[in-house]
C-alpha positions in Angstrom: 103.1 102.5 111.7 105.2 103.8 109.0 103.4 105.1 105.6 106.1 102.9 104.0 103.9 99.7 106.0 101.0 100.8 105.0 99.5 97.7 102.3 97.5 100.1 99.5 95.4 98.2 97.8 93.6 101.3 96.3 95.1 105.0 96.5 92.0 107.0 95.5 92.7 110.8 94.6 89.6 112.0 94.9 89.7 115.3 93.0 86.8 115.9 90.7 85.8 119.3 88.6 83.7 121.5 90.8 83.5 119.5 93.5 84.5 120.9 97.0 86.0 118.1 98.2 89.5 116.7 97.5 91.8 113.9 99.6 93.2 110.9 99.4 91.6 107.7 100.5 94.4 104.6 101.1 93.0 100.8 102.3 95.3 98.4 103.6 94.0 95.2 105.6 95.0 94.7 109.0 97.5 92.2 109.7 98.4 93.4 113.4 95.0 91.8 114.9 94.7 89.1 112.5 91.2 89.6 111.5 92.6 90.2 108.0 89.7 93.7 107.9 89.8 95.9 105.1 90.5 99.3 106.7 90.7 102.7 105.3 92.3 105.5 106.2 91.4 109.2 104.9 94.2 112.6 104.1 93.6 115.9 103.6 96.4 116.0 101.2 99.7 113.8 100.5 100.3 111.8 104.1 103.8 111.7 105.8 104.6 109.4 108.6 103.4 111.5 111.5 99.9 111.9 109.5 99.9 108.2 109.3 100.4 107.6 112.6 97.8 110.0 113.9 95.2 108.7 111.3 92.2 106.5 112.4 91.3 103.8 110.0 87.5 103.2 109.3 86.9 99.5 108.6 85.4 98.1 105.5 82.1 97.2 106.1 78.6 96.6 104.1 76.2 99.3 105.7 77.3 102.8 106.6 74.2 104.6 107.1 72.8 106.1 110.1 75.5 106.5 112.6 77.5 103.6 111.7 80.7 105.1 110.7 83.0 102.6 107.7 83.3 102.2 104.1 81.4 100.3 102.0 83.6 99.7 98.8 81.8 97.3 96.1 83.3 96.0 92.5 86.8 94.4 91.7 88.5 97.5 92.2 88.2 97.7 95.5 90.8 94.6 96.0 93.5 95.2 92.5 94.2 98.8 92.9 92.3 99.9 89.8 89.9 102.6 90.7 88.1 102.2 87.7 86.7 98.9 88.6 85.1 100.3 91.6 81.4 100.0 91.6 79.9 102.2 94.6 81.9 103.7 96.9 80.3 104.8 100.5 81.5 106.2 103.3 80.3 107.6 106.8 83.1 109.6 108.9 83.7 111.8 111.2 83.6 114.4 108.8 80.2 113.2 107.4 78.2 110.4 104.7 79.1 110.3 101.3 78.5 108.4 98.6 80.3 108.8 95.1 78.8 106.7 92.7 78.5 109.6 90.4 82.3 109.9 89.7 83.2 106.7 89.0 81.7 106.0 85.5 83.8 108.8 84.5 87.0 106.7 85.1 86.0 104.0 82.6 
């Protein structure tokens, strides 16, 4: 898979104030299998095509707690590219659970 392939429907820069954490967050759906999932992939920092191909994508999904790994991404902005629109935004991955309501009203 080329980055170039890759079907953003929301590039999310997540770099906020005091925060510790900072990365980019790119969904796409997945057109290879046909079940048409949203899936999301996670970057330390600007990907390049060998980041992309190594990346695992996390699939969209409505509960991430407990060990279910996913995303959970709620509010129009989750499907027209405008983060602002996003409501609650949730994820549990290998690098642990988050959940960032907290920045997103600061978008609006």
């Amino acid at each position: 898979m080329k980055l170039s392939n890759i079907a953003t429907l929301a590039g999310l820069n997540v770099l906020f104030g005091s925060a510790a954490a900072s990365f980019f967050i790119y969904a796409s759906q997945d057109t290879i299998s046909g079940t048409g999932a949203d899936l999301y992939y996670f970057f330390p920092g600007y990907p390049d095509c060998n980041d992309v191909n190594r990346a695992r994508a996390y699939v969209g999904t409505d509960n991430v707690s407990g060990n279910r790994q996913g995303v959970v991404c709620e509010g129009s902005g989750c499907y027209n590219g405008n983060p602002a629109d996003i409501d609650r935004f949730e994820f549990n991955i290998a690098d642990g659970h988050f959940s960032m309501p907290s920045f997103l009203p600061s978008w609006r």
